[in-house]
N, C-alpha and C positions, 0 to 999 in steps of 0.2 A: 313534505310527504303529502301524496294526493289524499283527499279524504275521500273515496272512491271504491268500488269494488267491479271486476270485470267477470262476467261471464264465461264459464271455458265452454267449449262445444264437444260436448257427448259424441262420438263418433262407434263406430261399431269395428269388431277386430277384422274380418272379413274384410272394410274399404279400407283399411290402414295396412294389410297383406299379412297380417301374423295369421298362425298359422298353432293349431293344438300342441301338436306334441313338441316341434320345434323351438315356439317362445313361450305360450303358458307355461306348460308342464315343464319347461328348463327355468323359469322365472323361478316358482315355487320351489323344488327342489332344491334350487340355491337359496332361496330365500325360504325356509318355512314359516321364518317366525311373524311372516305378514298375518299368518294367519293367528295368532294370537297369544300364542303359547311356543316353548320347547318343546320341536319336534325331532326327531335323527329321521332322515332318508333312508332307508335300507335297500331298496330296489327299484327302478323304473321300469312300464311295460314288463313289467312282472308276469308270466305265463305259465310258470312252474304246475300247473294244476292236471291231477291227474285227468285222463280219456279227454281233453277240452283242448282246444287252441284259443279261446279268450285269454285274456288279459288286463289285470286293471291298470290304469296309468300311474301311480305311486304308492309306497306299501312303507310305511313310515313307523317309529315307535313313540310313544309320549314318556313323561316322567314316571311313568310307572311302571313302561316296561309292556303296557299293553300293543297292541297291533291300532294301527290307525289307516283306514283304506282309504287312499284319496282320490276322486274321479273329475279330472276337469273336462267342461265344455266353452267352447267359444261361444258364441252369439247368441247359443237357444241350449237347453239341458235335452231335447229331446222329451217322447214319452216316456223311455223306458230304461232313465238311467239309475232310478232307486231300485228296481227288478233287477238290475247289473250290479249294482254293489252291493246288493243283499247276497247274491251269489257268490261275489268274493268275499266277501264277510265268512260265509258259510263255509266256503272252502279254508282260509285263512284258520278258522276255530279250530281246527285238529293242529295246526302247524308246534311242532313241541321247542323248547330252548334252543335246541343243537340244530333243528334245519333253519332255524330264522338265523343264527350265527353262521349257519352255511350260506344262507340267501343273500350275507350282507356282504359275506365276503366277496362269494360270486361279485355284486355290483361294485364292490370294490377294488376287487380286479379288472374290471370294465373300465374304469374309470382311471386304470394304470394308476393307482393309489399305490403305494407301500404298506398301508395302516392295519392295521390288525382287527377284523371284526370285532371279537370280545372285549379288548382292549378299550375300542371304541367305544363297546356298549357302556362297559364299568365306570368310565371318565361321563361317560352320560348321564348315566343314574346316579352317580355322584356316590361309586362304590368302591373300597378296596379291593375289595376278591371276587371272585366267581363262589363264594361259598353261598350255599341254598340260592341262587341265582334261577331262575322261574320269570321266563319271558309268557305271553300270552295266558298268563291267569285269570285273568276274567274278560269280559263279553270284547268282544271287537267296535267301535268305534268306526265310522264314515264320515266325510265332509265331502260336500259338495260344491265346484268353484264353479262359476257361470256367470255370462253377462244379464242373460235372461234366465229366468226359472219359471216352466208354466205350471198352470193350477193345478192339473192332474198330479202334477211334480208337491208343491209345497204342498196340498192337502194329505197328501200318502207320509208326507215327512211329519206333518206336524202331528197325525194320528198317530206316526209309530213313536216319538217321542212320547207321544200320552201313554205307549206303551214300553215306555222304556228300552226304546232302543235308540243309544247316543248317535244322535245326526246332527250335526250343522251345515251350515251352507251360507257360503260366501260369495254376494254380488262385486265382480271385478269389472269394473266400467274406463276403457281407457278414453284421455281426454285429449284436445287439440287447445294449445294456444301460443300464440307469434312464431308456431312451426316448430315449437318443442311439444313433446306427448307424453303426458303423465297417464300415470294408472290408478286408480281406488281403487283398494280391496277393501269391503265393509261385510259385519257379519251382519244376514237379515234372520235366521233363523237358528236355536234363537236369540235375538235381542240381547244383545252383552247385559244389559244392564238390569236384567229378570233371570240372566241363567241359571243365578246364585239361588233367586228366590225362586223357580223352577223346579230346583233341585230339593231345597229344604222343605216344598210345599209338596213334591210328592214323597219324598221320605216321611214326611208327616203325614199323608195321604195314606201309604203304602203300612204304618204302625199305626194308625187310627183303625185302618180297618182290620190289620191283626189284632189289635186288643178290643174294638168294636164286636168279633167276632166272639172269643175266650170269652168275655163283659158277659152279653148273652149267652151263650151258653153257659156261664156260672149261675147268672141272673134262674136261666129255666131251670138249673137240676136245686138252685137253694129254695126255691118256688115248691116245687115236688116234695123236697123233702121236710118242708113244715109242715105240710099238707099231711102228709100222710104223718109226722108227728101226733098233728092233731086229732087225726082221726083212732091216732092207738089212745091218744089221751083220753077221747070221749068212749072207747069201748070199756077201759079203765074206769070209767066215772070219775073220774080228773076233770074239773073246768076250767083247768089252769090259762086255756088257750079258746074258749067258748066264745069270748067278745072280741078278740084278734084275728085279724086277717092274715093270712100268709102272704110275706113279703121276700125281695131279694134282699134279705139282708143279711148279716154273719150273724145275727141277735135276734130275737123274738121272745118278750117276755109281756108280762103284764105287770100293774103298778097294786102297792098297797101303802098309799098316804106319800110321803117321799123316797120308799126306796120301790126298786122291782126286781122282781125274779125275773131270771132270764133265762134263757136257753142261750149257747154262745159254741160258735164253729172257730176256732181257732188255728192256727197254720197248723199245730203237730200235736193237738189235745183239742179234746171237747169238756165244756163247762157247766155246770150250774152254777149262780150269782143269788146276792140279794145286793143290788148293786144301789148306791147312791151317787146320783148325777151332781147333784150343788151339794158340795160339803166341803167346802173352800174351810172351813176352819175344825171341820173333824167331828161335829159333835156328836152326827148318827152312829161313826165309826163310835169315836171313845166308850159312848154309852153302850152300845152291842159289846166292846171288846171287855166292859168292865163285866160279860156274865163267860166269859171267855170258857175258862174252868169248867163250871153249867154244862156249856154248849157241848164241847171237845168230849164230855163222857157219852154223851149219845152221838158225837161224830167227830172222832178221832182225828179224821182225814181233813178238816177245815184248815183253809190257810185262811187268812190275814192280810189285805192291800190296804194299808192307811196313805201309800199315794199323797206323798210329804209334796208340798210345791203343786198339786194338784187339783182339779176342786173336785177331780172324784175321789169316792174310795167303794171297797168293795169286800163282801165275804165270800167264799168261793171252795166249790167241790170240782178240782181238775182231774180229770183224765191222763195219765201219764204214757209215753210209750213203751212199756217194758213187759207188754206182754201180760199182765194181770189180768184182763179183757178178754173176750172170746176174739173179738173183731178186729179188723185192722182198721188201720188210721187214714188211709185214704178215703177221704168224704169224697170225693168224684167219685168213685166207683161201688154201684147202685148194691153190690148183692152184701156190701158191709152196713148196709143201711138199715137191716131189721137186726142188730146186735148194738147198734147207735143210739138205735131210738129206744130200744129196750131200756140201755145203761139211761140216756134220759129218764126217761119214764119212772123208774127204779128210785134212780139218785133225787129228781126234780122230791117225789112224792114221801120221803122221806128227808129233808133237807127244808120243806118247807113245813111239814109237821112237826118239826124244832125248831128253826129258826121264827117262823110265825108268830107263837106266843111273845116268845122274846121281846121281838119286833115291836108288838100291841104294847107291850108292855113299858118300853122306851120311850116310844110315842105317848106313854101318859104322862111318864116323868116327864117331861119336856112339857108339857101344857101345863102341867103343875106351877 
């Protein structure tokens, strides 16, 4: 074996005599899977569009059933062949189940086939029945086949990709060598080997900036509503929140030795706490639960988180949804917010005038 390599000679379709519709677009059509994937052919010179006499050159389906518009050019894409398949694209979008199965038959007919559209389709999609069967469900798909593709051409392609609309396009370069002619078809736009991460980096892109949005907007209305917490705590003469900033948080409380009062938004109830952050071994808890009894006659309502396997624990006055409240439970919406802040205000300033002493009190045992 030579240990060698020879150069073939790029040649262009024009000096070789092919010709668009006759060998491209009969190449592909028989062959779609050069281009990378399982595609079904459903019509050529496709024309079917209402008040128009355009036509695109191949109207194909993928594995999902969607519409795939395919436009080839010989030697140059032209200016204005992504303005031509956005058209058909457009036109294509209304197209429902039953005229694409009509369209294909049409070309199956053309083609003196015997085969049966639907049939077709079902063995394609890799289905038993026509049951809930739904062709053209979502967005239409383009590719572009070309020897050349000018800049005016890939810069419109590569923007509307950024705008999600599925385009590829495929450089076909036929070659010369010892009088045999081969063809390359390679995908340039985009990039096989990025489409995947393309895809996942703007689905990631696309849910960043839906939850980047919701974030803040949470972020500003839980801002607000400490704020004005605070400001009913100080007409109160409450200093619960005097040396606290308002923050985006579901909590805002202040500290007294190791445990703190909190204020607390939770998904389907609001809270007040005297919570313990490090109590890996219980003792804040045990010692508060041992005035249990005490406590529970000036407030009833106290539950109990000893938070086993945890290193917090907690004592807690929750909010239930059952209507006992004047307000509703939606915290996003501003006009339940002065019956929120109230029950705060209310619950905080009685909950800490019992539990407080207690508390002081714990905290001497313990240093004892």
């Amino acid at each position: 074996m030579k240990n060698d390599i020879q150069r073939l000679e790029e040649s262009l379709f024009k000096d070789l005599g092919y010709r668009e519709r006759e060998h491209l677009q009969e190449w592909i059509a028989k062959n779609p899977e050069v281009l990378g994937e399982d595609l079904l052919i459903i019509q050529k010179e496709y024309q079917g569009f209402n008040d128009t006499n355009e036509r695109l050159d191949l109207l194909a389906i993928d594995k999902s059933g969607d519409l795939v518009i395919i436009e080839n050019k010989l030697d140059d894409t032209g200016r204005n062949v992504v303005w031509q398949a956005l058209k058909y694209a457009s036109y294509c979008s209304t197209l429902t189940t039953s005229q694409i199965i009509r369209i294909y038959q049409e070309y199956l007919d053309q083609e003196q086939t015997e085969s049966n559209a639907k049939e077709n389709i079902l063995e394609f999609l890799e289905r038993e029945d026509d049951t809930d069967l739904l062709l053209n469900a979502n967005d239409q798909r383009i590719i572009f086949i070309a020897n050349q593709f000018r800049k005016e051409v890939t810069s419109t392609v590569l923007w509307l990709l950024n705008h999600e609309v599925n385009i590829q396009c495929f450089r076909v370069s036929p070659y010369l060598f010892d009088g045999d002619e081969f063809l390359q078809i390679e995908q340039i736009i985009p990039i096989p080997e990025t489409t995947e991460f393309m895809i996942d980096a703007k689905q990631k892109e696309k849910e960043n900036k839906g939850v980047s949005k919701k974030v803040q907007e949470t972020n500003a209305l839980l801002l607000e509503f400490w704020s004005q917490l605070k400001q009913q705590l100080k007409i109160r003469n409450l200093d619960y929140l005097d040396r606290v900033s308002a923050k985006p948080h579901y909590s805002i409380g202040f500290w007294k030795s190791a445990g703190k009062f909190a204020f607390c938004v939770g998904r389907k109830s609001f809270r007040v706490e005297l919570y313990f952050m490090n109590d890996s071994d219980k003792i804040y808890f045990d010692k508060m639960y041992a005035y249990r009894e005490q406590l529970e006659k000036k407030i009833p309502e106290l539950q109990w988180q000893r938070l086993d396997n945890k290193k917090a624990s907690r004592i807690k006055i929750e909010t239930k949804n059952t209507g006992e409240h004047s307000f509703d439970y939606k915290f996003d919406d501003k006009q339940n917010w002065e019956g929120i802040i109230k029950w705060y205000c209310d619950t905080m300033e009685n909950f800490y005038k019992v539990i407080y002493p207690v508390w002081g009190k714990v905290q001497q045992e313990l240093k004892a």
